[in-house]
C-alpha positions as CSV (number, residue, x, y, z in Angstrom):
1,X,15.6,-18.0,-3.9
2,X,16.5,-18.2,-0.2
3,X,13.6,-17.3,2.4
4,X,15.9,-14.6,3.6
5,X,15.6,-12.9,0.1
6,X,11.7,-13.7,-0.1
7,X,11.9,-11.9,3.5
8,X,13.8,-8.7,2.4
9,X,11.7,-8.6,-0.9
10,X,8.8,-8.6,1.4
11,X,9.7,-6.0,3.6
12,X,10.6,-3.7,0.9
13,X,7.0,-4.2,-0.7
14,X,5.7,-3.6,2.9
15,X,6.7,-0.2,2.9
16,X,3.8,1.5,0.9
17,X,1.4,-0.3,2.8
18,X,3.0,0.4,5.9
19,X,3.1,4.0,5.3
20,X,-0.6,3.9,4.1
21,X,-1.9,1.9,6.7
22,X,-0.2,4.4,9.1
23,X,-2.2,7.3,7.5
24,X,-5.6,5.2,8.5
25,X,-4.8,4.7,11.8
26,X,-4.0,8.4,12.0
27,X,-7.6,9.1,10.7
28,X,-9.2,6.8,13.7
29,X,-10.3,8.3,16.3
30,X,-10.1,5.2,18.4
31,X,-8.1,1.7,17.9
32,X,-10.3,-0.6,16.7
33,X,-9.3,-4.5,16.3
34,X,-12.3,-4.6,13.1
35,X,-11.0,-1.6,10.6
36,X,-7.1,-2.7,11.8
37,X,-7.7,-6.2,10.8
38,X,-9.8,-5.5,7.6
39,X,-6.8,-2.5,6.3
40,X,-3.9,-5.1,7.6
41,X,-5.8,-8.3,5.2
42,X,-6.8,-5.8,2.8
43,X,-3.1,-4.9,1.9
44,X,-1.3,-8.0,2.6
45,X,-4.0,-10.3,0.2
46,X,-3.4,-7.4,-2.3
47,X,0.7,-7.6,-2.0
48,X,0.7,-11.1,-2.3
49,X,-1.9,-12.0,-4.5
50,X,-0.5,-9.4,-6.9
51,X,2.7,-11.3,-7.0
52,X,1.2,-14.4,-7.6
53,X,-0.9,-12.3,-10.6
54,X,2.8,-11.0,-11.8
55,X,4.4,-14.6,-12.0
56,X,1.1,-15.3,-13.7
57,X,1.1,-13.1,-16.4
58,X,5.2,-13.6,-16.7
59,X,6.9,-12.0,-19.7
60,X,4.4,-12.6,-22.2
61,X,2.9,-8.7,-20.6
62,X,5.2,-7.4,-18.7
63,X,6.3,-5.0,-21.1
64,X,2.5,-3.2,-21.7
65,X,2.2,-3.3,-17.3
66,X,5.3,-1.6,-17.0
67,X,4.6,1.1,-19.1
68,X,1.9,2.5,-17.1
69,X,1.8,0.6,-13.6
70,X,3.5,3.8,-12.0
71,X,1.1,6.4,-13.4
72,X,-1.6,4.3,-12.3
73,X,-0.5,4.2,-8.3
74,X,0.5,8.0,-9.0
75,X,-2.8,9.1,-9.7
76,X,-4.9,6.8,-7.0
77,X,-2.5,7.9,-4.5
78,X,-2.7,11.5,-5.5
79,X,-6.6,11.7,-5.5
80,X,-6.9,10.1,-2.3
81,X,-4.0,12.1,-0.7
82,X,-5.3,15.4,-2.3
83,X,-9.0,14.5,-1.0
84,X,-7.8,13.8,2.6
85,X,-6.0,17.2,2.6
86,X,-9.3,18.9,1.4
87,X,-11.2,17.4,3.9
88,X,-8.4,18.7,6.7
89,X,-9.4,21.9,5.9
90,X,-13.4,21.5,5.7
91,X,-15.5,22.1,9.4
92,X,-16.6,18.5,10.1
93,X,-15.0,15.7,11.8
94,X,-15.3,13.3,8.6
95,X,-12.7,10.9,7.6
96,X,-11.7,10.2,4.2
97,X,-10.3,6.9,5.0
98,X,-13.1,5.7,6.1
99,X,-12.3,2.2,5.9
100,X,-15.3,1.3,3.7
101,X,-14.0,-1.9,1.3
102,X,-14.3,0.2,-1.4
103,X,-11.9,2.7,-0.1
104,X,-9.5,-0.3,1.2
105,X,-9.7,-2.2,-2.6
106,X,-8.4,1.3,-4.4
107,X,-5.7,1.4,-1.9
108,X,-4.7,-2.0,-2.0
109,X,-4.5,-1.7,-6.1
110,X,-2.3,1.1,-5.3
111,X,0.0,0.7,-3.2
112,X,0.4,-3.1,-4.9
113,X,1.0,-2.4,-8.4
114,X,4.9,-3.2,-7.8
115,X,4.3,-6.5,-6.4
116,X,3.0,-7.0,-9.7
117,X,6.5,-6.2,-11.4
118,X,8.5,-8.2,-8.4
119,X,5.9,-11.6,-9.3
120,X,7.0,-10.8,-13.3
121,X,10.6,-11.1,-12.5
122,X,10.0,-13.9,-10.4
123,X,8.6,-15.6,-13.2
124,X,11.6,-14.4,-15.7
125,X,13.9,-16.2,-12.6
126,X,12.1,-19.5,-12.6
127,X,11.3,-19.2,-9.4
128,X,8.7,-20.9,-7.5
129,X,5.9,-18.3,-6.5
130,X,4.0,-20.0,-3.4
131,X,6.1,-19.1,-0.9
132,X,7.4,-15.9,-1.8
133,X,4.2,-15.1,-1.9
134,X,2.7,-16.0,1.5
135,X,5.5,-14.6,3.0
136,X,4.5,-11.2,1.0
137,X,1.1,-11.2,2.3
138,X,2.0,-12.0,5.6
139,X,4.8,-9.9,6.2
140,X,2.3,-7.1,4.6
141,X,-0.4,-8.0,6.7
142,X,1.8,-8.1,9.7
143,X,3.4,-5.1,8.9
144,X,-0.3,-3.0,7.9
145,X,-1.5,-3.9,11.0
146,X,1.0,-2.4,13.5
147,X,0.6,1.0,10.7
148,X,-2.8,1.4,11.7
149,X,-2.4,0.7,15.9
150,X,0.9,3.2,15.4
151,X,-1.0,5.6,13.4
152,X,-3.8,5.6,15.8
153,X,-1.5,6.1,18.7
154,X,0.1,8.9,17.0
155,X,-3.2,10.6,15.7
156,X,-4.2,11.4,19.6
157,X,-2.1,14.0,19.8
158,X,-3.9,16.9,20.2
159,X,-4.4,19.8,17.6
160,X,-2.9,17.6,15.2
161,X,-4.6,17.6,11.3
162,X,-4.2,14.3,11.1
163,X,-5.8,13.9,7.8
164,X,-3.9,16.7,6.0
165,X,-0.7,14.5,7.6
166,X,-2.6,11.7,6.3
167,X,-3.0,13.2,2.7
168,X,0.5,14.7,2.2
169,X,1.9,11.0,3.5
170,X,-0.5,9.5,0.4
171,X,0.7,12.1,-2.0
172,X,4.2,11.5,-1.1
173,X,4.0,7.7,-1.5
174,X,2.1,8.6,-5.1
175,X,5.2,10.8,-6.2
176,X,7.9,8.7,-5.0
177,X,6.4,5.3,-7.1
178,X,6.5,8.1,-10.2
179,X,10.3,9.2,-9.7
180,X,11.5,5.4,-9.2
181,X,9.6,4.5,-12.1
182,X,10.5,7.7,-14.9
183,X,13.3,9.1,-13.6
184,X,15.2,7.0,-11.6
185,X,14.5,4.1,-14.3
C-alpha cells in the first residue's frame, strides 16, 4: 500500500476526530496548549492504535465487530451530543467537554470504532500495519489539534451557544456513522 494511500486513509479517519475536537475547542473558554495537546493525543493514539487492534483481530472477528461497531459510536455520540445540548440550555457556565480523561477515552472509542474496520481490511490485504498506523495517529493527532485551537477561535464569538453547536456537531457525527453503516451498506 503506497504512503499516499496510508495518507488519504488517514485523513478520511481524521474527520470524526476533527470534527469532535472542533466541538471542544468550541467549549474552551480560552486556548490552552494542556487540554489541546491531551484531546489531539487522546484521538490520534485511539485512531491508530485501533487500527493496529483491527489488523490484530483480522478476519477471525470481523464479522461479530461489524455488526454492532456503528450502534456503538451512534449511541456515545448521541449521549454526549444530547448532554452538551442540555447543558446549552441550563444557567451556568459548565462545560460538558470538560476535557477530563474520562470524557476524552469515551470519545476516542467513539469516534475510532472505524479505524477498527480499516485495520481488519488491512489484515484481509496482507498489508503491513506499522506504518499505516503511525501515520493514522499522527495525521489524527495533527489534525485534533488544529480542531480544538480552530474551535476555540470560533467559540469567542459572542452570544454564540457554543455547546448546543457543540452537541448538534456530536449528534450529527453519531447519525452519519449509523446511515453509512445500515443504510448506505
Amino acid at each position: 500500500m503506497s504512503f499516499i494511500t496510508i495518507l488519504l486513509i488517514a485523513i478520511g479517519l481524521s474527520m470524526d476526530s476533527l470534527a469532535v475536537s472542533i466541538s471542544g475547542g468550541l467549549c474552551l473558554q480560552k486556548f490552552t496548549w494542556r487540554h489541546s495537546l491531551k484531546m489531539a493525543a487522546i484521538m490520534g493514539g485511539f485512531q491508530g492504535g485501533m487500527t493496529w487492534l483491527g489488523w490484530l483481530l483480522g478476519s477471525r472477528f470481523s464479522a461479530y465487530i461489524t455488526q454492532f461497531d456503528h450502534w456503538i459510536a451512534f449511541v456515545l455520540l448521541g449521549y454526549l451530543g444530547g448532554k452538551m445540548i442540555y447543558e446549552s440550555f441550563q444557567k451556568e457556565e459548565k462545560s460538558v467537554i470538560s476535557f477530563s480523561t474520562r470524557m476524552l477515552l469515551t470519545l476516542g472509542v467513539a469516534t475510532s470504532i472505524d479505524a477498527l474496520a480499516v485495520g481488519i481490511s488491512m489484515a484481509f490485504l496482507q498489508t503491513g500495519i506499522w506504518m499505516p498506523a503511525v501515520v493514522i495517529a499522527l495525521t489524527t493527532f495533527t489534525l485534533s489539534f488544529l480542531g480544538v485551537l480552530g474551535g476555540c477561535r470560533f467559540g469567542q464569538i459572542k452570544g454564540l451557544k457554543v455547546e448546543l453547536l457543540g452537541g448538534v456537531i456530536l449528534i450529527g457525527i453519531g447519525i452519519k456513522i449509523l446511515v453509512e453503516h445500515t443504510l448506505l451498506a
